[in-house]
N, C-alpha and C positions, 0 to 999 in steps of 0.2 A: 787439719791444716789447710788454708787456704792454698789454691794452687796456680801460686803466684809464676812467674816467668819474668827472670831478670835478664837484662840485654847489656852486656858489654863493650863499647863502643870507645874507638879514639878520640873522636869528637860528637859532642851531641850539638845541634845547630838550632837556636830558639831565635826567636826575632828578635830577641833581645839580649842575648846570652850566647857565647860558644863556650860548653863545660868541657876541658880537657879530662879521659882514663874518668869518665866517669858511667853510671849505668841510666837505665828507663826499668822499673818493677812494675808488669801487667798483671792482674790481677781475671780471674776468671768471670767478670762479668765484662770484660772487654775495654776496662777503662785504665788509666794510669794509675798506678797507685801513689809510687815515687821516683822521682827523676833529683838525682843531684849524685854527691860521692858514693863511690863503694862503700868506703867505710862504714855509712850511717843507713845504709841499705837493711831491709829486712831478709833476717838471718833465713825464712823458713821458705824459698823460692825454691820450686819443687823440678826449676830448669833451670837452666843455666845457656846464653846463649855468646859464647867468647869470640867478638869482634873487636879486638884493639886495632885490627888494622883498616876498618872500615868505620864512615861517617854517617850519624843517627839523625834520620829529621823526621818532620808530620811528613805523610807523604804530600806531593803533589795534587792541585785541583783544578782542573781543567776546567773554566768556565764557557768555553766555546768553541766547540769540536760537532764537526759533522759524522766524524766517524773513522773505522780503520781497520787494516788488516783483512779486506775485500769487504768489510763492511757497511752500507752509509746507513744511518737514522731515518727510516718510514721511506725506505727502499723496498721493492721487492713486496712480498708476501709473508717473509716469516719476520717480523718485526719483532716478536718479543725472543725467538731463539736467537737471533743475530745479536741483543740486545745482551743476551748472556754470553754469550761465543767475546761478544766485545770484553765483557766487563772482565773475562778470566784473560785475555791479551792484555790489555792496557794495563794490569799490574806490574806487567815485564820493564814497562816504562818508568814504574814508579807513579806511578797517579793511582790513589786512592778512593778520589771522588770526585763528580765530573758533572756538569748542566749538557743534556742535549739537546744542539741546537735546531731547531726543527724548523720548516720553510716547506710549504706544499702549494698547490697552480689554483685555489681556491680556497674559499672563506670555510665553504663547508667540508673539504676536506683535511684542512687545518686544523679546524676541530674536532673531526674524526681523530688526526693524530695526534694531536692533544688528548685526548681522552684515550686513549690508548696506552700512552708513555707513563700519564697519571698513573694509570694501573698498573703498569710494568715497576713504578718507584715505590707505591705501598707495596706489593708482594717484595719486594727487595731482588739482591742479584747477587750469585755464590763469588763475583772477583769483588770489583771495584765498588766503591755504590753509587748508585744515580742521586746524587743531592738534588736534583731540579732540572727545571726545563728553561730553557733560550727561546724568543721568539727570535729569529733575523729575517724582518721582515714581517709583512708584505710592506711594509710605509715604509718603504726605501724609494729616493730619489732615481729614477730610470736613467740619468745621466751620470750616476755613479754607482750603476747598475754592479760593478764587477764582474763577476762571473755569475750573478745570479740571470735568470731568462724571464724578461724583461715583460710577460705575458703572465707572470704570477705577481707583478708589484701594482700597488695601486694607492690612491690617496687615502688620511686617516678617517675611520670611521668610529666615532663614540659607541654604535652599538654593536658593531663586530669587537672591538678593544673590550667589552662587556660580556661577549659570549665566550673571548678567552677568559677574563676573569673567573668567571663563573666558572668555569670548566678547570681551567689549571688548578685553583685554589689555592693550596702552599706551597703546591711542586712549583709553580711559574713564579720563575725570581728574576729573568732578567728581558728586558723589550728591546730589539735596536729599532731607534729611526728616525728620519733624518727632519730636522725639527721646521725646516721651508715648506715644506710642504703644508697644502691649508689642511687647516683643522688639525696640526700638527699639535703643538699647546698645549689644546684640550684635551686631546686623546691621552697625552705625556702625563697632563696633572691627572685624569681617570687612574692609569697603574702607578701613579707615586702615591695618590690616599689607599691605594689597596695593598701598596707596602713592595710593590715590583723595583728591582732599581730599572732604570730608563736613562740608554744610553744611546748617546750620537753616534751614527754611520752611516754610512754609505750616501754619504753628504754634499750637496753641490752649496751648502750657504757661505757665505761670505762672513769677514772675520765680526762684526757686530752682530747679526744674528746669532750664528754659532756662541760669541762669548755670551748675550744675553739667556742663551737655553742653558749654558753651564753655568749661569745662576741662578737658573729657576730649577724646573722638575728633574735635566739629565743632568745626571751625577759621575758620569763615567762613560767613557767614548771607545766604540768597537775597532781592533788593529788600524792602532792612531800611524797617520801618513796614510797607510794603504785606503782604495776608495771615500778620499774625502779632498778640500781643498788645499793644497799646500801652502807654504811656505814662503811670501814674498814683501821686499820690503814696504812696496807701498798697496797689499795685497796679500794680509796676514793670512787670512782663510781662516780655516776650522785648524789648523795645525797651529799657528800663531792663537787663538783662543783656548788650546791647550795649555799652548806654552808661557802665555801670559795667567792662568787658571793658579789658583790658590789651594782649591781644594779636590777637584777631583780627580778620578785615575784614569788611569790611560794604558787599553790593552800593547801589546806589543809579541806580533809574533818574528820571534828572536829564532829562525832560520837559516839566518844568510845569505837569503833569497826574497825575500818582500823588503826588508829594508836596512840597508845600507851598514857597517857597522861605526861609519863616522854618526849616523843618523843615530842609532841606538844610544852612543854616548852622549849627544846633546837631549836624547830626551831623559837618562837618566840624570842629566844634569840637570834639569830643569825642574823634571816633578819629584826627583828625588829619590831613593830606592823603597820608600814608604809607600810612594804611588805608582810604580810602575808593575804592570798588571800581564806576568806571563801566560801566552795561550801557545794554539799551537794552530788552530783550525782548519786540524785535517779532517782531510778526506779519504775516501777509503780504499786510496791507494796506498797511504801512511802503512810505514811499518813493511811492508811486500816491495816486489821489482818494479822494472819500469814496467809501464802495461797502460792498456784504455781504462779508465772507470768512469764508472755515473753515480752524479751527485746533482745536489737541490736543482734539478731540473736540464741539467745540459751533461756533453760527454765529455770527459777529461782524461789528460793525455799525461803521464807523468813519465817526465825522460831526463835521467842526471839528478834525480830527486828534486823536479821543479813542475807544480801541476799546473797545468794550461789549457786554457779551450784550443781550438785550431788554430783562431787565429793570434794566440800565442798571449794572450790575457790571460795574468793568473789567476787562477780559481785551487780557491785554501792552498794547503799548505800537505806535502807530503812528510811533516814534521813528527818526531818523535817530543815527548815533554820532557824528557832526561837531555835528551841532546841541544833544547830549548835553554835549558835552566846552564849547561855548558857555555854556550854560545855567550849568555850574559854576564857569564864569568870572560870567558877566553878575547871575546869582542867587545862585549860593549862595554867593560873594566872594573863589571861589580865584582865586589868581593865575594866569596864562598856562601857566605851568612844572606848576605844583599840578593846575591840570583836565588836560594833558597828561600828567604822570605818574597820573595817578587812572585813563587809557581804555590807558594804556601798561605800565608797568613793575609797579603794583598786581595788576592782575589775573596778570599772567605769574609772580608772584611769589604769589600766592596760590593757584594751577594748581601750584605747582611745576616751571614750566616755566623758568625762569630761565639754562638753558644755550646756546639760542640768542635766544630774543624780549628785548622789552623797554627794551632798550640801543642807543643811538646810541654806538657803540663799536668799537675796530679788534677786528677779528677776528670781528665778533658779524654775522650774515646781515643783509643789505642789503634791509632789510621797511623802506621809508619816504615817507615825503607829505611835500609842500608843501602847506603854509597861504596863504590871503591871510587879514590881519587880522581877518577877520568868520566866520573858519573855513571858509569855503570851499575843499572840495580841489582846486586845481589842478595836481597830477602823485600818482601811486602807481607806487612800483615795490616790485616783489616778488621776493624772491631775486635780487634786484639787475638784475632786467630791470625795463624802464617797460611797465608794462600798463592805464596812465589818462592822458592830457594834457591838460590844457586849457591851455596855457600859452602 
């Protein structure tokens, strides 16, 4: 007898479907087997697990996170234990699968840590899984520097973008940068033939630039409002080239704190809950009290749950992804379904990752969480093993 494992649930949440009192049947090679009524369920499920009163989805996917939980990404010395230490915390959140974003003070040791992470994502990781790598950065614009330290950025270069290539290979899915910049262009169409998505940030262009790049190579723009131009009427910026944009998506870290919850609802209005792309990009104060931490290059201060350099620029986010995916319910007015496909199916589908994540679906890898109504996670299982319970 196969040794199946059925999950009984009040609600299963699909991006396309909310199934009421119905189940998910995992199967021992870690994949869905069947999702829809009890009734028609396979009778020989060797578990049983009775959630009526909690909500079923893919877990969460964090495509751009520095880190957490005293954690940050190619901090320190022990990069590949912290890298585990991480992946067995962030399941607490409900995030499944996650890009790390990586930013280091040089070309050559950028791809030191590129090469390093490569390795950490083929050995795999006993929580969460590492689905890929973020570059952010170095081709960030110094006057929308954020909290990045302004002696690690620099203009693009065709044959440094070449040695990531090379290097990441299929782990490196996503590039941010700001497309003003010379040799911006070129470098953008380099990782869009190699299959990377390439996305606008940390942007000082003006609204024709910006909209001309979201119709070329960048397809998707890093926490849209924050570090880019905003918003004005005779002075759209990179925020107005969003918002006038057809197809691409648009991160949004839905905290409370980077941006505004009047703001959140016009951008769900605008790109729609199809495109709106929840992150969280924290740092590795996330998750822990107030306290100092360091991250991509500078010291940050996180007091009231709001990360800051000194003088009082925010740098990431001390964001949880469950209390993210809250926020887009409770503020910014998406429905239950809406904020769960926005930390779900958006991002996987904007990674192009779309052939395993995403989907609560037969066939598709068994990456999912239980909700209680207030977003709290009480179970994570990964590859169709349970490696969180609080049930």
């Amino acid at each position: 007898m196969a040794n199946l494992v059925q999950i009984n649930a009040g609600m299963i949440y699909t991006p396309t479907a909310v199934l009421k009192n119905s189940c998910v049947v995992v199967n021992d090679a870690g994949k869905i087997q069947f999702v829809g009524p009890r009734s028609k369920a396979p009778v020989d499920a060797a578990k049983t697990i009775q959630a009526d009163h909690l909500n079923l989805s893919h877990g969460f996917v964090d495509i751009h996170v520095h880190g957490g939980y005293g954690i940050g990404f190619g901090i320190g010395s022990k990069w590949e234990e912290d890298l585990v230490n991480y992946s067995q915390w962030v399941i607490k959140t409900g995030v499944t699968d996650f890009l790390c974003s990586l930013a280091a003070a040089s070309h050559k040791e950028l791809c030191e840590m590129l090469e390093a992470y490569v390795g950490f994502a083929e050995k795999g990781l006993p929580g969460a899984n590492l689905a890929g790598i973020h570059l952010e950065g170095p081709y960030l614009n110094p006057e929308r520097k954020g909290a990045f330290n302004p002696a690690w950025l620099r203009t693009p270069n065709i044959d440094e973008a070449r040695d990531f290539i090379r290097i990441g290979g299929k782990w490196l899915k996503q590039m941010t940068m700001a497309p003003e910049l010379p040799g911006a262009l070129e470098v953008a169409a380099e990782f869009r033939r190699a299959g990377l998505t390439v996305a606008l940030g940390h942007s000082n262009a003006d609204y024709d630039t910006a909209r001309e790049a979201l119709k070329g190579d960048f397809t998707h723009v890093t926490h849209t409002f924050n570090a880019q131009t905003g918003l004005d009427h005779r002075k759209p910026g990179v925020v107005g080239a969003v918002m006038s944009s057809d197809e691409i998506t648009g991160e949004l870290i839905a905290d409370g704190i980077h941006v505004n919850e009047g703001a959140m609802r016009v951008l769900l209005r605008n790109l729609g809950s199809q495109r709106v792309v929840l992150i969280t990009d924290a740092i590795p104060g996330a998750g822990l009290p107030d306290g100092v931490y360091s991250s991509i290059g500078q010291t940050i201060i996180v007091k009231d749950g709001r990360a800051t350099l000194e003088n009082g620029t925010l740098a990431g986010s001390a964001a949880m992804m469950n209390h993210c995916v809250r926020n887009a319910h409770t503020l910014a007015g998406a429905t239950v379904q809406e904020a769960i496909r926005m930390a779900t199916f958006n991002p996987v589908r904007a990674m192009h990752m779309e052939g395993q994540l995403g989907l609560v679906a037969t066939g598709r890898k068994a990456d999912l969480i239980l909700l209680d109504d207030d977003f709290n996670v009480r179970m994570t299982m990964v590859n169709g093993k349970i490696v969180y319970s609080d049930l």
